[in-house]
N, C-alpha and C positions, 0 to 999 in steps of 0.2 A: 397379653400381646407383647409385652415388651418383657415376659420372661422367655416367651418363644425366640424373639430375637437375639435375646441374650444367649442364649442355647445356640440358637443360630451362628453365631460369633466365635462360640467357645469351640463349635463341631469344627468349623473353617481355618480355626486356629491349631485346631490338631490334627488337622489332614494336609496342613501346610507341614507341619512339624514330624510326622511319621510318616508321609508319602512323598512331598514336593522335596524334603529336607536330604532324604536318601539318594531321590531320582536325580539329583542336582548331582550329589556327592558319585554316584555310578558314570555318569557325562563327565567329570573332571577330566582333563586330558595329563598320563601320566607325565612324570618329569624325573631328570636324573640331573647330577650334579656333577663338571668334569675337570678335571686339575690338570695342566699340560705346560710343556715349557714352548716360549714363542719360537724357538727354529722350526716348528715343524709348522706355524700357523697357516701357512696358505693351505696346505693340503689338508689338515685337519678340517677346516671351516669347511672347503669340500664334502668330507665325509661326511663332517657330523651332519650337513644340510639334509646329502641323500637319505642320513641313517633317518630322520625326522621324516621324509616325505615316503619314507617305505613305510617305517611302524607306526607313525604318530607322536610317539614321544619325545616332548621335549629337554633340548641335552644347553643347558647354559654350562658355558666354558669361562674358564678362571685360565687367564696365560699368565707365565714367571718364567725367570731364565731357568736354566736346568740347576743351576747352585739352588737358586729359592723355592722353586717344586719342590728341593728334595728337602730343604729346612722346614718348608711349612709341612710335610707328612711328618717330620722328623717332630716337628713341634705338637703333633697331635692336631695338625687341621687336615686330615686328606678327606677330600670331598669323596662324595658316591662312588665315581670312577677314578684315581689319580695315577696319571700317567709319567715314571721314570724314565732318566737314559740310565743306562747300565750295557755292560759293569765301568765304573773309573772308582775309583776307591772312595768307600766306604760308601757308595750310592744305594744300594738296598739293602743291608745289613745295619746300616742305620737306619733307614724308615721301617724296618723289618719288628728292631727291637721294640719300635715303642709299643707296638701291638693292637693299632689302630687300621692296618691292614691285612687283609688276609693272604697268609705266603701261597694256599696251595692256588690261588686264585691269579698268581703271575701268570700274564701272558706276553710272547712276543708277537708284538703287532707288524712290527716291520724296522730295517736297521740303518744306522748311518756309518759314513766314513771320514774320519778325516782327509783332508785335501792340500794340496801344494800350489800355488801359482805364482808367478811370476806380471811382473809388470807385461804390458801387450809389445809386439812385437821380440824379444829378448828371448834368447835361446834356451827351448822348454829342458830340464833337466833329466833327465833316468828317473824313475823310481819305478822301475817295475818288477826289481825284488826287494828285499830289506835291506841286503850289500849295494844295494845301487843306491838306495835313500841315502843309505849311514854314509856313504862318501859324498853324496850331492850335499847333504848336511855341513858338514866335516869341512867342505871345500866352500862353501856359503861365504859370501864377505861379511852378511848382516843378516838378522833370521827376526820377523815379529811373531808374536802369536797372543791369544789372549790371557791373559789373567787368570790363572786353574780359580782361584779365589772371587772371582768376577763371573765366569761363565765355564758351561761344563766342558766346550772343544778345548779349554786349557786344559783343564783336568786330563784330556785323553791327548793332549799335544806332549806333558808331562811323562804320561805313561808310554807312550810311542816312545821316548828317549830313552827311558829307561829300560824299557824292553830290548833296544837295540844298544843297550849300555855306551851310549854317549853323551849322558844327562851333564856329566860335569866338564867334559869336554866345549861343549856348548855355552853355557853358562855366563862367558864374558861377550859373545855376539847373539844373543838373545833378548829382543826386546818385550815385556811384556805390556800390554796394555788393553784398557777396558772392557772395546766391546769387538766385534766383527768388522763393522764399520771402519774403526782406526786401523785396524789391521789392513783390510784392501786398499781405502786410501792412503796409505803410506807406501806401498811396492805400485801402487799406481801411478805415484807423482816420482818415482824412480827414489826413495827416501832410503828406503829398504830393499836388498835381492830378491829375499823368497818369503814367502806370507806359508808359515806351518798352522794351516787350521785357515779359518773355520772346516763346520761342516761341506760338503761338496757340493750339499742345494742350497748351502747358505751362500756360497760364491758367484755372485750378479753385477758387478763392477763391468760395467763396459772394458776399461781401462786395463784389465787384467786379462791374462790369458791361464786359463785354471787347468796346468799339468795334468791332475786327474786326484783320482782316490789312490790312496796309500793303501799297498796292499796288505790283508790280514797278518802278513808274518812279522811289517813292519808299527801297524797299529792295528789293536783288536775293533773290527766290528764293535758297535755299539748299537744294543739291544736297546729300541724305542718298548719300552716294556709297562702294560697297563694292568692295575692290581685293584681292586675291589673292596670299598671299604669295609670295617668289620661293624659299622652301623648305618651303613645301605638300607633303604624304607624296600625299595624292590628291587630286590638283587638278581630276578628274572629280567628286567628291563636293563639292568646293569650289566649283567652275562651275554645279554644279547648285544650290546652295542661295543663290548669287547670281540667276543667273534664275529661282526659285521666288520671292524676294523682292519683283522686279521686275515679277514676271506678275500674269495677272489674278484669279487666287485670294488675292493678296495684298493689292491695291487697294481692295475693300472694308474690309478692316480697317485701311491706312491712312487713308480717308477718316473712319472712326467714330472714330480717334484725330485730326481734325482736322489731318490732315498729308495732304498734294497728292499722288497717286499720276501715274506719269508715264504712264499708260498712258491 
């Protein structure tokens, strides 16, 4: 009797182990891992919700400013998905080299612009070509923008100057500092004339009136661009929630977040 049982014990114990043990592991619900910088947060949270309640799969997100996204892929940490801004120098040809992402796997998901505002009420400036920035610039009494070294709209506030070769002309009425925040609040409290940057869905200050987006001749578009890591567990689930971002269900809610859908 009690070797019956014990048989008994040992059958249950390996129907648990060769049936219950697999049927568990088939139910698991899948999972990707997603690397983003926080300008784009509100609309991202968005997506990634809907992309979860289409496929199932769940997408945990890692946010960093765009300087620190691109350090941690650059340092060899890009998760499943890690999503760059580009181009501003050396933003994906450094994460490129370490070879923890895969290049042919660039996507552009959707783009931003830098932006110009003025305190509220104060007379909005030109910029509706590149000769109308480079004089509105030029004629500025006092210009903020972020820190290239702090956050990536410096990066491309930098490259905007230089593009329109007034980088050193500039120089002595340019203030840099930290983040977005001290930028608005400054041309808010009338501190500063004109706020060069942030992004143009990053611009929410009551207190400002936001000129618009610079246009491309004056600063380049900047490619919200997401790459696919080169040790992705499911690169099927990864693929898919890169073209879910890209597509047209996604565009909309780019566009209400004042960010360029490429579609």
């Amino acid at each position: 009797m009690r070797h019956r049982k014990h048989l008994r014990c040992l059958f249950s114990a390996l129907l648990c182990v060769f049936v219950v043990g697999p049927c568990s592991g088939l139910h698991a619900q899948r999972q990707l891992t997603l690397l983003a910088p926080n300008p784009i947060t509100k609309p991202l949270d968005q997506l990634v919700a809907n992309f979860e309640a289409k496929t199932g799969i769940h997408v945990q997100v890692t946010y960093g400013t765009g300087v620190s996204t691109r350090k941690t892929v650059a340092n060899g940490q890009a998760l499943d998905v890690s999503i760059l801004f580009a181009p501003f120098p050396d933003a994906v040809p450094e994460a490129l080299r370490t070879g923890n992402i895969v290049p042919g796997s660039a996507t552009v998901l959707a783009r931003q612009r830098l932006a110009i505002a003025v305190q509220k009420g104060a007379p909005k400036p030109d910029i509706s070509t590149a000769a109308a920035v480079k004089q509105t610039l030029l004629h500025a009494k006092s210009i903020i923008a972020i820190d290239p070294t702090q956050g990536s709209a410096g990066g491309v506030a930098v490259a905007a100057l230089e593009k329109m070769g007034i980088a050193d002309q500039l120089t002595p009425k340019i203030h840099w500092v930290r983040n977005a925040r001290m930028v608005e609040d400054s041309v808010a409290k009338g501190e500063t004339e004109i706020a060069l940057g942030p992004y143009l869905n990053e611009m929410r200050n009551p207190d400002l009136d936001v000129v618009g987006a610079l246009p491309p001749d004056a600063s380049t578009p900047v490619d919200i661009t997401g790459f696919l890591s080169t040790s992705v567990k499911d690169p099927k689930a990864a693929q898919a929630l890169l073209d879910y971002l890209k597509g047209p269900e996604a565009a909309p809610i780019w566009s209400a977040a004042k960010i360029f859908p490429v579609q």
